[in-house]
C-alpha positions in Angstrom: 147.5 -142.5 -124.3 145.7 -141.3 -126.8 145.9 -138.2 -128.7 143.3 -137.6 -132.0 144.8 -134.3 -132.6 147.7 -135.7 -133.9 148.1 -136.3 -137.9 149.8 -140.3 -137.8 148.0 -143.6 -137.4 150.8 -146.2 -136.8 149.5 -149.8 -138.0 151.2 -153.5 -137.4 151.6 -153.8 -141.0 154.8 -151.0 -140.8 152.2 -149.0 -142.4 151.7 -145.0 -141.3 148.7 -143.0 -142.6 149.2 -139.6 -142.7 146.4 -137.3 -142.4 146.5 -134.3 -145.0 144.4 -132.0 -143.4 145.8 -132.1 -140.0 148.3 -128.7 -138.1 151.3 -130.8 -138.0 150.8 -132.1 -141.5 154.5 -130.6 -142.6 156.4 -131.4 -139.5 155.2 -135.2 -139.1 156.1 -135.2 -142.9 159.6 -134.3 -142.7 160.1 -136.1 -140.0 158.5 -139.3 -141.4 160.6 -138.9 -144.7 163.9 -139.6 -142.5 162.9 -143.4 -141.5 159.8 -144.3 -144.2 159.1 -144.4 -148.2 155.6 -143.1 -149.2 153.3 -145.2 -150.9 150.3 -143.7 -152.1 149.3 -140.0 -151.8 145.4 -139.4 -152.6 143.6 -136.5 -151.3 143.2 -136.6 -147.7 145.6 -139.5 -146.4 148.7 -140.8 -147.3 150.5 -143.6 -147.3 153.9 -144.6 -145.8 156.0 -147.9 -145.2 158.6 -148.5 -142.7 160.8 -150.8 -144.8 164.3 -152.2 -143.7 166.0 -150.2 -146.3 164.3 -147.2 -145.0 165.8 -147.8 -141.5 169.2 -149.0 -142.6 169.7 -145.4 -144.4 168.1 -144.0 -141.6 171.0 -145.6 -139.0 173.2 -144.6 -141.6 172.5 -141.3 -141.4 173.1 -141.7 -137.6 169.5 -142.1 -136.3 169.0 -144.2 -133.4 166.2 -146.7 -132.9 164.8 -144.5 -130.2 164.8 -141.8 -132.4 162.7 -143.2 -135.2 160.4 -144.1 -132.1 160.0 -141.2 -130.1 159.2 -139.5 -133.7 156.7 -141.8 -134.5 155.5 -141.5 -130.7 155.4 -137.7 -131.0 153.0 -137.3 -133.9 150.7 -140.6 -133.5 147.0 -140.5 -132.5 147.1 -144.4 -130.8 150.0 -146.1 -129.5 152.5 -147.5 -131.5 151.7 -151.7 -131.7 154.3 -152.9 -130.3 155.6 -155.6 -133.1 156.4 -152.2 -134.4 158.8 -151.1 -131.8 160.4 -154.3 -131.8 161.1 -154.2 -135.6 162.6 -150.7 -135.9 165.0 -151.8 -133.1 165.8 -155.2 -134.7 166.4 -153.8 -138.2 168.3 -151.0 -137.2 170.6 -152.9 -134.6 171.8 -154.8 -138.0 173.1 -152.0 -139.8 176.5 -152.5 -137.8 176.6 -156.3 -136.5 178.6 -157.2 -139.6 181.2 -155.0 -140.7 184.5 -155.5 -142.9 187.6 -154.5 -142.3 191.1 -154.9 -143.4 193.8 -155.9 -141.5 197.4 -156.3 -143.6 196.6 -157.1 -147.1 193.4 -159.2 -145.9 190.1 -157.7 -146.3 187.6 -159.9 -143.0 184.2 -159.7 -142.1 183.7 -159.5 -138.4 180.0 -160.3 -136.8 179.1 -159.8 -133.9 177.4 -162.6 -132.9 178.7 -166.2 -133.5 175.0 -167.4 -133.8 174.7 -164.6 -137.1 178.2 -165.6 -138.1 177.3 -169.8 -138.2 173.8 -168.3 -140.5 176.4 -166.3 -142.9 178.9 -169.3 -143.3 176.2 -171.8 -143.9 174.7 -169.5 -146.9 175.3 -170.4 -150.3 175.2 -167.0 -151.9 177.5 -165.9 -149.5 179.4 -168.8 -148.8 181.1 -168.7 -152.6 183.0 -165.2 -151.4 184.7 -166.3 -148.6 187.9 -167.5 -148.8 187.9 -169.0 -144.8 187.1 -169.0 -141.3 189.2 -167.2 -139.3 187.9 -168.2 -136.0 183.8 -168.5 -134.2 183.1 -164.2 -135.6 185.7 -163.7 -138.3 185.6 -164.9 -141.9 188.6 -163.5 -144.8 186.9 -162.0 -147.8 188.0 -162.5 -151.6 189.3 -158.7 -151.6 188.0 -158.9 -155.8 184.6 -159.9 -153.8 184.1 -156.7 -151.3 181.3 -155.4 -153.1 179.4 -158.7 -154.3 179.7 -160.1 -150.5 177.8 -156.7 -149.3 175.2 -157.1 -152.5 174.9 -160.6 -151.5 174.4 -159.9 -147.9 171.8 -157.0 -148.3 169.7 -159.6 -149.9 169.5 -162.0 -147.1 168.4 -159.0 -145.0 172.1 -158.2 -143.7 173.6 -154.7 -144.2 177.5 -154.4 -143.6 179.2 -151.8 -142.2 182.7 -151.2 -144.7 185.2 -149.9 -142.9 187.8 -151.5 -144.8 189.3 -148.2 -145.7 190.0 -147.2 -149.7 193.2 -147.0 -151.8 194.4 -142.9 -151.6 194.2 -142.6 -155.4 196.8 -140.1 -157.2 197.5 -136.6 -155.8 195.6 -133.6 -157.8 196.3 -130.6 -155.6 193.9 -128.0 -156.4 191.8 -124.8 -154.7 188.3 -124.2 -154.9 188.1 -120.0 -156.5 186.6 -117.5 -154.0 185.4 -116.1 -157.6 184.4 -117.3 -160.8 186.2 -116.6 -163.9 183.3 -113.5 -164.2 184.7 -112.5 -161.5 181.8 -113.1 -159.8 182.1 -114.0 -155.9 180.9 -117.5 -155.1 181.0 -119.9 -152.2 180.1 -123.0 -151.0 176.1 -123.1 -148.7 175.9 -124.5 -145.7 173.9 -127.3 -146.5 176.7 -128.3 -149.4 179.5 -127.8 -146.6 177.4 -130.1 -144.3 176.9 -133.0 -147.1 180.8 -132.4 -148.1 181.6 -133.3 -144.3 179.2 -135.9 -143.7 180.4 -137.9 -146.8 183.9 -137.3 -145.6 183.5 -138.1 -142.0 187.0 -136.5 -141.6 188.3 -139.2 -143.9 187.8 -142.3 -141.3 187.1 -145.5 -143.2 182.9 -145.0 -142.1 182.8 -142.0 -144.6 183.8 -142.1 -148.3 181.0 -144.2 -149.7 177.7 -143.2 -150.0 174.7 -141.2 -151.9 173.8 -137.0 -151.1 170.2 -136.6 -152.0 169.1 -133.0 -153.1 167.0 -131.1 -155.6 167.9 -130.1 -158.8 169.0 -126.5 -158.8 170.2 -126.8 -155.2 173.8 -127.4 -156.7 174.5 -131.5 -156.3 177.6 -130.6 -158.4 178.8 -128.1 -155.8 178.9 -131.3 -153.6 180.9 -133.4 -155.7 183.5 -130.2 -156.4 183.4 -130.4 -152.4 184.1 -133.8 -152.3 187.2 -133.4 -154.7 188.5 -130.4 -153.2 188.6 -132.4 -149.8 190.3 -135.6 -150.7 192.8 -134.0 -153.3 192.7 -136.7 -155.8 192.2 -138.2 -159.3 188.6 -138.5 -159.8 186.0 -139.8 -162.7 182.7 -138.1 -162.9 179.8 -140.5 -164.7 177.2 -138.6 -166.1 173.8 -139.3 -168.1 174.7 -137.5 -171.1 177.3 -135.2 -173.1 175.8 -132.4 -172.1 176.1 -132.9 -168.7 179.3 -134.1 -169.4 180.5 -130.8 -170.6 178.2 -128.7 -168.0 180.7 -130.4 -165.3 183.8 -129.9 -167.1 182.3 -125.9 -167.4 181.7 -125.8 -163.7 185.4 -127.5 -163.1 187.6 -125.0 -164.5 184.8 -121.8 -163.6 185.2 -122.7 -159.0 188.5 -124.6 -158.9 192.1 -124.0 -160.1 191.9 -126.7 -162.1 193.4 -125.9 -165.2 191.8 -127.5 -169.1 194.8 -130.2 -169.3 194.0 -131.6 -165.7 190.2 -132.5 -166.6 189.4 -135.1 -170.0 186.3 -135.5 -171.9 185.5 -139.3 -172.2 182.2 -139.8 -174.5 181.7 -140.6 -177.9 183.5 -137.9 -179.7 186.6 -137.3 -177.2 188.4 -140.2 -175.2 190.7 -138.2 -172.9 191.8 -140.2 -169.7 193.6 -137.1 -167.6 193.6 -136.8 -163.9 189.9 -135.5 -163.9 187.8 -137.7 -166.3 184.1 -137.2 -167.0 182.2 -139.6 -168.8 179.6 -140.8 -170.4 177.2 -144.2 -169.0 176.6 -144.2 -172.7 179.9 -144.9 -173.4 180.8 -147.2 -170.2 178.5 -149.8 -171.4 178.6 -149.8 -175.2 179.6 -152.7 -176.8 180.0 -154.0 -180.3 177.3 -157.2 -179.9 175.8 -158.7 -176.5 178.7 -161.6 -176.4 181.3 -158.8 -176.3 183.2 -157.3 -173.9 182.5 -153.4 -172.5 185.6 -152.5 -173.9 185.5 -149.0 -172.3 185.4 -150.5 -168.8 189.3 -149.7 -169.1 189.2 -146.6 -168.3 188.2 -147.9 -164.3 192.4 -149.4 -165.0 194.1 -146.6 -166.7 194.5 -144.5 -163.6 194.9 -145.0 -159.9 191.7 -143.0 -159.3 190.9 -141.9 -155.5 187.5 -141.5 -155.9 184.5 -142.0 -158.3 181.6 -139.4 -158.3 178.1 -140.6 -160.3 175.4 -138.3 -161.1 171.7 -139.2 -161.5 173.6 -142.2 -159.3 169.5 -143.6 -159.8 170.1 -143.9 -163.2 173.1 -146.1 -162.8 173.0 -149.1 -165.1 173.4 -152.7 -164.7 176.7 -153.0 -166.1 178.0 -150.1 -165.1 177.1 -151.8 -161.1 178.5 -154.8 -162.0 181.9 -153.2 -162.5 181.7 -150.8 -159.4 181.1 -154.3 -157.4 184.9 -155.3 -158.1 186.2 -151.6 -157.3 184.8 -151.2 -153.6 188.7 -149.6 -152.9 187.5 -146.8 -154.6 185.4 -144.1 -152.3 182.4 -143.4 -154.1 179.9 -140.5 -154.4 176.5 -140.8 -155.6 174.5 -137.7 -156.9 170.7 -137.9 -157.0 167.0 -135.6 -156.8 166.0 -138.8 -155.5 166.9 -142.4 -154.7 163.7 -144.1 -155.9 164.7 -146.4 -159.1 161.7 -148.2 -161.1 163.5 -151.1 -161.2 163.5 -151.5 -157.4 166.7 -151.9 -157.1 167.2 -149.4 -154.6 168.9 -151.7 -152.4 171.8 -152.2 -155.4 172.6 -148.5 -154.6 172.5 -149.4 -150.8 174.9 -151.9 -150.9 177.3 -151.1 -154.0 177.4 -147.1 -154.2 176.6 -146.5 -150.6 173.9 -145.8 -148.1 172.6 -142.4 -147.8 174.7 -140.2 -146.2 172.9 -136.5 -146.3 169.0 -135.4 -147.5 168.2 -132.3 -147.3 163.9 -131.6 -148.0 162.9 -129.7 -151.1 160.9 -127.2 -149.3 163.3 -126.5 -146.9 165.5 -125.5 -149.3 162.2 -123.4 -151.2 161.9 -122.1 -147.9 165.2 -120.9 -147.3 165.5 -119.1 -151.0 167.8 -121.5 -152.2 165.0 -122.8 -155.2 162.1 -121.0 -156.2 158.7 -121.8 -155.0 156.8 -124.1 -157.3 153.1 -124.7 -157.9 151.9 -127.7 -159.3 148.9 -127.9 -161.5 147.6 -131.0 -163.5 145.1 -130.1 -166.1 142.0 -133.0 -167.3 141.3 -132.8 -170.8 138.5 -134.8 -172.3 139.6 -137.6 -175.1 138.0 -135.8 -178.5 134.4 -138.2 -178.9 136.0 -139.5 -182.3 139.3 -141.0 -180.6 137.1 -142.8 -177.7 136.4 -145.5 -179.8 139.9 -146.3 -180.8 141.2 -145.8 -177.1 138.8 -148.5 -175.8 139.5 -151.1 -178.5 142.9 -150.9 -178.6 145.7 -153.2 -176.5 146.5 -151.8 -172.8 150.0 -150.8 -174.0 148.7 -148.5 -176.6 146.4 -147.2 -174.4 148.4 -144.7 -172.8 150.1 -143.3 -176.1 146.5 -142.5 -177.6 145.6 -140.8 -174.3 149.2 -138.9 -174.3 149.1 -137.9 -177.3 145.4 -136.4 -177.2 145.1 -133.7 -180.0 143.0 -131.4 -177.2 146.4 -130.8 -175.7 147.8 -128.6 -178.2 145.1 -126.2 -177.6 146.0 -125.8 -174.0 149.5 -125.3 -175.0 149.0 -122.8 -177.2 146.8 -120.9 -173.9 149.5 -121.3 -171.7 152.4 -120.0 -173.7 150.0 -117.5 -175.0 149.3 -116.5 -170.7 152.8 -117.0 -170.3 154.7 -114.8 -173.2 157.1 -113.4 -171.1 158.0 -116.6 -169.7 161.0 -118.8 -170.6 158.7 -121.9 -171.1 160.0 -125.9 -171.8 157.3 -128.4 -173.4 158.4 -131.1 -172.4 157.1 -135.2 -173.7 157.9 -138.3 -174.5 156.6 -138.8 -178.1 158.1 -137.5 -181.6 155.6 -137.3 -183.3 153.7 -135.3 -180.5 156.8 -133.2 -180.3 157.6 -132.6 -183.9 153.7 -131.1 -184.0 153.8 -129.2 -181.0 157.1 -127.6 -182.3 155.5 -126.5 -186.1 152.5 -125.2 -184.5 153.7 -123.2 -181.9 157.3 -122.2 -183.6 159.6 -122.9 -181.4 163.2 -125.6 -181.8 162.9 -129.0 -181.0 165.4 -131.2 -179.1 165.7 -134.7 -178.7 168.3 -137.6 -179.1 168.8 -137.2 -182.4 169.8 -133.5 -182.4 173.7 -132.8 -182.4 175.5 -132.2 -179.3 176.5 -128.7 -180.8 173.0 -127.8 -182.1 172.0 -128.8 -178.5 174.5 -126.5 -177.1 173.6 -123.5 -179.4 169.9 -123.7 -178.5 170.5 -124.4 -174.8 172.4 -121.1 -174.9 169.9 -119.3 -177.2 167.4 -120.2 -174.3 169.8 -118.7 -171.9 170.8 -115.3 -173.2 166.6 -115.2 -174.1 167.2 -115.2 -178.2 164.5 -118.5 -177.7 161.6 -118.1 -175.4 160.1 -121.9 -175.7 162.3 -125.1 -176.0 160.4 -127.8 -177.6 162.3 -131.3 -175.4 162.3 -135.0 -175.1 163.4 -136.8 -172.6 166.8 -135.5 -173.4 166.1 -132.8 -171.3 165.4 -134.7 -168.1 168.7 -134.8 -166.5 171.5 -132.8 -166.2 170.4 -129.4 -167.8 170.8 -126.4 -166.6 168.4 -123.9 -167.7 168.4 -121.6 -164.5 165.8 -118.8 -166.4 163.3 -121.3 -167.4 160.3 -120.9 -165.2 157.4 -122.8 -166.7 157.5 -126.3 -167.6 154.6 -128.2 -169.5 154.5 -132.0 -169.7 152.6 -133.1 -172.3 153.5 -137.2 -172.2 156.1 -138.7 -169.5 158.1 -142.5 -168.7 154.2 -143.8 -167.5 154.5 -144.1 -163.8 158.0 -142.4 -163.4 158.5 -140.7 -160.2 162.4 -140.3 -161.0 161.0 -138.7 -164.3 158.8 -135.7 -162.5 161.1 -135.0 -159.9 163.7 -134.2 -162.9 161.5 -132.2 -164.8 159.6 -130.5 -162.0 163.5 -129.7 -161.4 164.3 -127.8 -164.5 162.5 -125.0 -163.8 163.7 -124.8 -159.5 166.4 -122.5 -160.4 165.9 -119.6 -157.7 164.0 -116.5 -159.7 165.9 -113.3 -159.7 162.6 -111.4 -159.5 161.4 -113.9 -156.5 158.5 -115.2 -158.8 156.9 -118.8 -158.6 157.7 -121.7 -161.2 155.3 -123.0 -162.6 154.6 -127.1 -163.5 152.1 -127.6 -165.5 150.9 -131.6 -166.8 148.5 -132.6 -169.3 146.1 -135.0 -168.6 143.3 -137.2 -170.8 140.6 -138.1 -168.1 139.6 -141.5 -167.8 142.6 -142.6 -168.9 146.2 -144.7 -168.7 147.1 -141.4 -168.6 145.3 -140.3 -165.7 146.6 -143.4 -164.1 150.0 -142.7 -164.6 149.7 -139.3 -163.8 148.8 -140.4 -160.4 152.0 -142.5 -159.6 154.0 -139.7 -160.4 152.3 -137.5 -158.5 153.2 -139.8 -155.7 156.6 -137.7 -155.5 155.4 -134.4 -156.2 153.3 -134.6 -152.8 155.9 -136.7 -150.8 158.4 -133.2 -151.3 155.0 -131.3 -150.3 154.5 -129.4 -153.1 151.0 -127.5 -153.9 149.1 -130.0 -156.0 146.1 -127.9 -157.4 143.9 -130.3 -160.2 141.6 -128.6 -162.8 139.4 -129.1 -166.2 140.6 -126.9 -168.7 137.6 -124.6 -168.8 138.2 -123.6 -165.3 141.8 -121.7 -166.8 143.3 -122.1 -163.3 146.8 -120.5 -164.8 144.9 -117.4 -164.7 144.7 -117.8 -160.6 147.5 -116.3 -159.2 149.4 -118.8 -157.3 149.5 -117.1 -154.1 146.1 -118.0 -153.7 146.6 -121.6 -153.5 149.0 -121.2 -150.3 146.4 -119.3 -148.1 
């Protein structure tokens, strides 16, 4: 039966359009976000893709076949084609017909099926990691191999349930404060409880691995104190950069018992291995030439560590998965604003980190007054008639930089801080030399790589206390910073297409407003442009979390609206 009222349009392609303008816009949304990956987001409908990764973190997250259906079922105009039906149920009855587990000092993979165990036996990718066949289901596993047979079998379209258990790790008793060192009362939210427990799964062998998706500002590092508090054990903490480095050893010793000698700074100026270790990726994978070793990968040896907590797990790199392949005994915690990598290699997460264990939707968590409400406004600026020239002879690659780095833009800066002088403002962009003139002309500190972890720290905290209204930032300041008073963000150039990017810096300014008031996202755009096109991909995200989208020219001064007016 038919029902036009209803926003979805289900096509045999796994393809869903979702109208915009449609009642049950939000609620088919949400729901669609559990089981599919948007695609494309124009005006009026978007985009979305049932995938096989989507459903295998969907059954992960302990949604059923019929559930993904009846969903779809419930917000579609037409009936579902039923090649659709069919596939949903087929990829999501795999996630679970191979599983490992251990049994003595022997780690086996069990199938269910002798028919899929004959197709895994007779792989060659596979094939190199098993040690033998136990009998028509059962093959023994290369322990060493745990992780690269799951990698290996994820890519022939074959999730595995582990349930092989993980080594306890040292003790490290400790108590989560009921008040910070302030004095200050503090607790743990629901929502961070509920992804705490999920992860956990009462400490069965099905829990322990796996990623927690939420917003910046909705306190991913609460989740990972959780995490530690529950299994009571020697833990290393990756993280992007020293600062976040040191914002986690801060937060450590401010809602735990934890004392300063329990908890060691690994980077490039400290190399402390204690029973709480925070590092560095930076460090992890340095090396002295390309033929070298990662000497730092030690550190994964030094300790008998229970578990393994990575922030910005998205950003994890290549070497640093390599090694987390051969330490699948270790339970695992992955830490993200969002899974989506621009490499692809989502599925590397998947198999090596985790599936996705607990999600929780960035408006939900607006609408419950756990981040501030956020408008979104991307402002078209016309390329100066004397640079159009230059932008149209020049190669594609430097296309986009001439576009970014249009000179209109610092007028519009200038407007904005001007509208917004009692604002605590970040310009934020990708360029030097576009920073290092925005920063002399509008007098405000600029922060990038090259600026000194304590200079960093000083004018982080200047921007805190309010001694510095505007913080002039690279892509330093895209992960891991906690700014909670900054409530108006300007991105003058970005990573080109980067979703990962924008939902970072839309989250530096998500920190809930004292006073209630909006946050404000503003991104500058050259019309006709790379630019433009990039600005598009990125926006991709912006709209998948549902966020107000509002698109101007300059002259039309749309930060002079107030925002309320955009949600009527």
């Amino acid at each position: 039966m038919a029902n036009t009222s209803n926003p979805l349009i289900v096509q045999s392609d796994k393809s869903v359009l979702l109208e915009v303008d449609n009642p049950l816009y939000e609620d088919a949304r949400d729901s669609l976000a559990r089981f599919a990956e948007l695609v494309k987001s124009p005006e009026y409908v978007h985009t979305y893709r049932v995938t096989p990764l989507s459903l295998w973190n969907a059954a992960a997250m302990g949604m059923s076949p019929r559930e993904v259906i009846a969903s779809l079922e419930e917000f579609a105009k037409y009936p579902i084609p039923g090649n659709i039906s069919r596939e949903i149920v087929d990829y999501m009855s795999r996630y679970g017909q191979l599983s490992l587990y251990k049994e003595g000092p022997d780690i086996l993979l069990l199938c269910d099926q002798e028919d899929l165990a004959e197709e895994i036996w007779a792989n060659k990718k596979v094939r190199e990691f098993l040690l033998e066949r136990v009998d028509e289901v059962t093959m023994r596993v290369d322990p060493s191999k745990r992780g690269f047979i799951k990698h290996a079998l994820i890519e022939i379209g074959h999730p595995v349930e582990d349930v092989a258990g993980f080594v306890e790790g040292e003790h490290l008793p400790f108590e989560i404060r009921e008040t910070t060192l302030e004095g200050e009362k503090w607790g743990m939210r629901n929502y961070q409880d509920d992804a705490v427990a999920i992860f956990h799964a009462g400490g069965d062998a099905r829990g322990g691995s796996g990623v927690v998706v939420l917003p910046c500002g909705a306190g991913k590092t609460m989740v990972g104190i959780g995490a530690m508090h529950k299994l009571q054990t020697s833990t290393i903490i990756l993280c992007p950069n020293v600062i976040a480095v040191r914002q986690w050893i801060a937060e450590l010793l401010d809602k735990t018992t934890l004392r300063p000698e329990d908890i060691g700074e690994y980077t490039g100026a400290n190399k402390e291995i204690r029973p709480v270790t925070v590092a560095t990726y930076q460090i992890l994978t340095w090396r002295k030439s390309r033929e070298d070793k990662f000497i730092h990968f030690k550190i994964f040896d030094a300790r008998n560590w229970g578990l393994i907590i990575y922030d910005e797990v998205h950003l994890l790199p290549a070497p640093v998965f390599r090694v987390t392949a051969t330490i699948q005994a270790t339970r695992r915690l992955g830490l993200t604003a969002t899974l989506v990598r621009e490499d692809g290699k989502e599925e590397d997460v998947f198999s090596l980190i985790g599936p996705k264990r607990f999600d929780m939707p960035w408006k939900l968590l607006e609408d419950q007054g756990w981040i501030a409400t956020a408008i979104c406004y991307e402002i078209r600026l016309e390329l100066p008639h004397g640079m159009r020239r230059k932008y149209a002879l020049a190669e594609d690659r430097k296309k986009y930089r001439i576009a970014a780095e249009n000179p209109v833009k610092l007028e519009i800066i200038k407007k904005l801080i001007e509208y917004h002088k009692t604002g605590n403002i970040l310009v934020i962009g990708m360029y030097l030399d576009q920073l290092k003139i925005i920063a002399e002309e509008v007098g405000a500190p600029l922060i990038t790589g090259k600026t000194h972890n304590d200079e960093r720290q000083r004018l982080y905290n200047a921007f805190r206390e309010g001694e510095e209204k505007i913080l002039i930032v690279s892509k330093v300041a895209n992960f891991a910073l906690d700014l909670p008073d900054a409530n108006v963000a300007i991105q003058v150039s970005g990573t080109f297409g980067s979703r990962q990017e924008e939902a970072q810096r839309l989250g530096r300014i998500l920190r809930p407003k004292t006073d209630g008031s909006f946050a404000r996202f503003y991104s500058l755009i050259t019309k006709d442009t790379r630019d433009m096109d990039f600005a598009a991909k990125r926006q991709l995200f912006l709209t998948e979390q549902g966020y107000q989208y509002v698109i101007a020219s300059a002259d039309e001064k749309i930060w002079e609206t107030p925002p309320e007016s955009f949600f009527n």
